[in-house]
N, C-alpha and C positions, 0 to 999 in steps of 0.2 A: 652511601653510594656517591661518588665524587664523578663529577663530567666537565670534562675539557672541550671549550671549542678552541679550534685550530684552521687558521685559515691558509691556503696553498696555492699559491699563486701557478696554475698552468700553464700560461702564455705570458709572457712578461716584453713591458715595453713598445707596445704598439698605438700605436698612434690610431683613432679612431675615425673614421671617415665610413660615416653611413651611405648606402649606394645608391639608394634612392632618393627622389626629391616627392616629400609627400605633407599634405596636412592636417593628418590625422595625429589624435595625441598620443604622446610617446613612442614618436617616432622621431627622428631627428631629421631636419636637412642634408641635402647631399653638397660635396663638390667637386663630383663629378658629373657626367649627363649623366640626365633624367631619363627614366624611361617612360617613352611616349605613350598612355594608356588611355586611348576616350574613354572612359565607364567613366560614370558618375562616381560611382562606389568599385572600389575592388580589393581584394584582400589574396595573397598565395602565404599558402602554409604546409607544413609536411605531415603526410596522415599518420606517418607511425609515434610524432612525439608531438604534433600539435605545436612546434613553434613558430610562429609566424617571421616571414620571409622578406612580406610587401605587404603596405599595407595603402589604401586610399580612401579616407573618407567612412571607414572601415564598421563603423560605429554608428553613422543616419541614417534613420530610419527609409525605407523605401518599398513602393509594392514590388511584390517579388514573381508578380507571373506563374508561369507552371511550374516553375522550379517548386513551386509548393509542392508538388508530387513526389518526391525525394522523401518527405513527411511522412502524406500517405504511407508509401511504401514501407517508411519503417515502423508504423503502426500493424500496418496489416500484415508483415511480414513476422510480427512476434506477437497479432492478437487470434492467428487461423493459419490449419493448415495449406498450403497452397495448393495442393492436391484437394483441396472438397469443392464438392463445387455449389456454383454461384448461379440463383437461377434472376436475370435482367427484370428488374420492374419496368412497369411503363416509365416512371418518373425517372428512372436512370436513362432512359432511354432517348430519352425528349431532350435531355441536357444538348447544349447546340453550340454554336461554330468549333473550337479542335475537335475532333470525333474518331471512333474507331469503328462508328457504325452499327452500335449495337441494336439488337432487335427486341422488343419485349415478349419475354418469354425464353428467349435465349438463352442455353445451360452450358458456360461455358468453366474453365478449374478458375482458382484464385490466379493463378501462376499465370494463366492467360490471359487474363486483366490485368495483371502488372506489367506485360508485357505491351500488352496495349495502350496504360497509363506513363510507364516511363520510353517508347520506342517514338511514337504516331501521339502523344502527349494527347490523350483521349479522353477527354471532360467525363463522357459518358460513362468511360470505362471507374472510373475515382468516386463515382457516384453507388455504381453499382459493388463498388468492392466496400467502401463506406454502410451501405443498408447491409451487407453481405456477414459484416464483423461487428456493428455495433447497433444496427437493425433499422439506425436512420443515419443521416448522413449530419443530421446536428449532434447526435452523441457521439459520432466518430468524429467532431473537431475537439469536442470537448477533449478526447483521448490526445488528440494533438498535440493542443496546449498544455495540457499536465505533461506530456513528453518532453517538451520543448523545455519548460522548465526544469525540469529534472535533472538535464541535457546542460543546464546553464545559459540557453538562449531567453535571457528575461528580455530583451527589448523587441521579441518574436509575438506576433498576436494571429492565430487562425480565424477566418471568418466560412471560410470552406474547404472541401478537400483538391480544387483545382488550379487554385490561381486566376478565377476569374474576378474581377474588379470591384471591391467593395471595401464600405469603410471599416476602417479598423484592421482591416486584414494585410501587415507588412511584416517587415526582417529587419536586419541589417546583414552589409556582408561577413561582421565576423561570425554573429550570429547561424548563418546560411552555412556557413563553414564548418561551423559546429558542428551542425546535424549532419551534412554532408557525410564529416571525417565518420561519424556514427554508423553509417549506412556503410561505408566501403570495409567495414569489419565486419557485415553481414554478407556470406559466402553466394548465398543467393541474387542477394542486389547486384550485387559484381557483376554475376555472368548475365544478368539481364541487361542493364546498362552499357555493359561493352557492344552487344549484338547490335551488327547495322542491318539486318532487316530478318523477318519472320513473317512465317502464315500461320494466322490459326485455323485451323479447322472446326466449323462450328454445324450444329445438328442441321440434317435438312439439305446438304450442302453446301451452308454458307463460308466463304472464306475473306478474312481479313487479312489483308495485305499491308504488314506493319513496315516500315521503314524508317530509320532513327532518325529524329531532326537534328541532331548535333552532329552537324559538316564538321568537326573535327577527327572524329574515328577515322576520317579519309583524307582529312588535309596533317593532321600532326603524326608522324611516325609511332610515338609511346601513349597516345590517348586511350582511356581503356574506359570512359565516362564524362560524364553523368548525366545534366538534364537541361535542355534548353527551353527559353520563357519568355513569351514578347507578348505587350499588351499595350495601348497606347500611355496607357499610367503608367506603366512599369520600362516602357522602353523596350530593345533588347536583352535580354539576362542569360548568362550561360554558369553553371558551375563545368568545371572541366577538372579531371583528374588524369595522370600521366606518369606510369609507370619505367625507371632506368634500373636495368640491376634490381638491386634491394632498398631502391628508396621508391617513396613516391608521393608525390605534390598533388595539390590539391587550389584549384585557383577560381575564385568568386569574381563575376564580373554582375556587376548593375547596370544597368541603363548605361549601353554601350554604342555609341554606331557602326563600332564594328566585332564584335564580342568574339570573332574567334581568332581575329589578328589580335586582340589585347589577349587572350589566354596564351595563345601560342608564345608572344614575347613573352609572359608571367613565365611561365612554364622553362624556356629557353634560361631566363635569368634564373630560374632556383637550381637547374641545374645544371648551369657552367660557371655560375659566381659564388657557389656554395658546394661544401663535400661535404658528407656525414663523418663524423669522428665520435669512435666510442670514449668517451672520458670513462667511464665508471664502468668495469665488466661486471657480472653477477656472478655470485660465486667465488670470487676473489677473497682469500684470507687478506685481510686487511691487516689484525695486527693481534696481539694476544692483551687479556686484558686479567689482570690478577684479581683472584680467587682468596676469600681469605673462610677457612673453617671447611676448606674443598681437599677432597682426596686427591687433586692436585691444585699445585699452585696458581696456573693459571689455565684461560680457556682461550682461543682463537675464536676470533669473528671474523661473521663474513658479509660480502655487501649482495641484497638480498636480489636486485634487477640492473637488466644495462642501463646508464645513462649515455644517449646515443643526441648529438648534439649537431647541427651545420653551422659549421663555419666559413667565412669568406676565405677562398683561397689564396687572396694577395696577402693574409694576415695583417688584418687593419684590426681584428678583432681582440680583446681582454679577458680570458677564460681564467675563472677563479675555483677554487674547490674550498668551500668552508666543511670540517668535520667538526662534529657533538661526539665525544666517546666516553661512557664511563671507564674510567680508569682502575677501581676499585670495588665488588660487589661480594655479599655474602655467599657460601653457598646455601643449597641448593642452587646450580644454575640449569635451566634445562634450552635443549637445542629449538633455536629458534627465536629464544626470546631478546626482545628486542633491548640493545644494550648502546645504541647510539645511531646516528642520521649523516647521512652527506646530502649536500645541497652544492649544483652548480650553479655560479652565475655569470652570466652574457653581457659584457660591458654593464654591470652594476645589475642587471634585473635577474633572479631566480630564474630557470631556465628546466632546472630537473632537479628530484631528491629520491632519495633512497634508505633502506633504514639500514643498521648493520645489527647482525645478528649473531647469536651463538650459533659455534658451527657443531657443537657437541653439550650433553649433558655430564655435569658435574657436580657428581653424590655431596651430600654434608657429609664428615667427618665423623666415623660412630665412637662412641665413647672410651672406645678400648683403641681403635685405632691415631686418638689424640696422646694415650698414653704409651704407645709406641714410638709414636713417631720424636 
């Protein structure tokens, strides 16, 4: 089996001129303006490929507020179903200052806790969903932080499921982005998240009157999420996500004094100073690759997913295409199997990859058909 890398220059001759001014590593200085961002920490990235946009400080560590519920939610939304329900301990109950007001004894669904934990950011409510799925509220951090890591957020450390103040329990904002982008592929987060206000209906005729603390569903046009967090350690923190067309950003702010005027500008710059561009389509016969002892001579490959990429639209940017292909394989070849990779890369750094594949199965040669042929 013989493999050729080949490398193919997409953009050619552009001069580099990164847009932002930031001091996080591997990012480059700007020269042009800065965009003005209080957070301490802030990061924007695109939820559908994960490549980051902006980055500020991106990497230290910091308490992260309620944004921890973000967490929560995607533990409990893949360890119960959100339809069973949840009967309030006193000890959930008692959890104090954000609150959703819950009562002990109170039988309300999962789904109406989450509701209450990511709308009205309800201590109470994170408590009760935490004993609800893992029977305490110390074995549901535990689920946490095996998530987190799982996740790739290693500089993440749970101490509880709300975000209130304790040692050991912080993020960073790539980190927070991470799990974030996590959560906006579960269909259910979504629609809880977006919603700016809800009543639950609870036994007895209690009702809670949820309303979302993230003033951006009303101040930014395309906001569709996520979670806001303020605590005097943690500062203001928002994650905010913002849906144009068929993209959609994702922007971490930390310890902000103004957290929805920095999202808003994140948001605004990913999408007027960047487009999506498919480099790589799926499905694409890429090229044929010769068969040797095959009932034919050779096979076509194909590339196996899109590599969908943002680029700066003044093209400042250098988009490369390296391919791996074998050139030469025995047969049997059977459809699917993997016969070489593209990898693009973003002014030097890896960006996306892909593998390329048989697009069809190709018999060995039977003994009597070598002496025909």
């Amino acid at each position: 089996m013989h493999l050729t890398w080949i490398t193919m220059p997409l953009v050619l001759f552009f001069c580099l001129l990164p847009a932002v001014v930031d001091t996080s590593p591997g990012l480059a200085n700007s020269r042009q303006q800065p965009l003005r961002i209080s957070a301490q920490s802030a990061i924007l990235l695109d939820v559908n490929n994960g490549q980051v946009l902006y980055g500020k400080n991106f990497m230290v560590t910091r308490p992260m507020a309620s944004t921890t519920k973000i967490m929560t939610a995607v533990v409990a939304l893949a360890g119960a179903d959100v339809k069973g329900t949840v009967t309030v301990s006193p000890r959930a109950a008692a959890v104090g200052e954000s609150s959703m007001y819950l009562e002990p004894g109170e039988k309300l669904t999962l789904e109406q806790l989450l509701y209450g934990a990511l709308l009205k950011s309800g201590n109470d409510a994170c408590v009760a969903i935490a004993e609800h799925v893992a029977g305490t509220e110390e074995s549901f951090v535990h689920l946490m932080n095996g998530k987190a890591v799982l996740l790739g957020a290693e500089e993440t450390s749970f101490c509880n499921t709300n975000g209130l103040p304790a040692t050991g329990h912080f993020t960073t904002a790539l980190d927070l982005a991470l799990l974030a982008r996590y959560a906006l592929h579960d269909q259910a987060f979504c629609r809880i998240v977006k919603t700016r206000a809800q009543v639950i209906e609870g036994p007895g005729g209690i009702s809670h009157y949820l309303k979302n603390t993230n003033q951006l569903l009303w101040r930014y046009p395309w906001a569709d999420g996520v979670k806001t967090g303020t605590t005097v350690a943690a500062g203001k923190c928002l994650v905010a996500s913002a849906t144009k067309g068929d993209r959609r950003l994702l922007a971490v702010i930390l310890n902000g004094s103004d957290r929805f005027e920095d999202a808003s500008r994140l948001l605004d710059y990913g999408f007027d100073i960047y487009k999506a561009v498919h480099t790589v389509n799926a499905g694409a016969i890429y090229d044929r690759v010769k068969v040797t002892g095959g009932v034919n001579e050779t096979v076509p490959v194909k590339v196996v997913k899109d590599i969908v990429i943002n680029l700066r639209v003044d093209g400042t940017d250098r988009l490369e295409k390296r391919v791996r292909l074998t050139r030469n394989i025995n047969a049997p070849v059977y459809e699917g199997q993997p016969l070489g990779e593209i990898k693009v890369f973003l002014n030097g750094n890896e960006v996306g990859a892909t593998d390329i594949v048989a697009s069809c199965t190709i018999k060995k040669m039977s003994l009597l058909q070598k002496v025909l042929n």
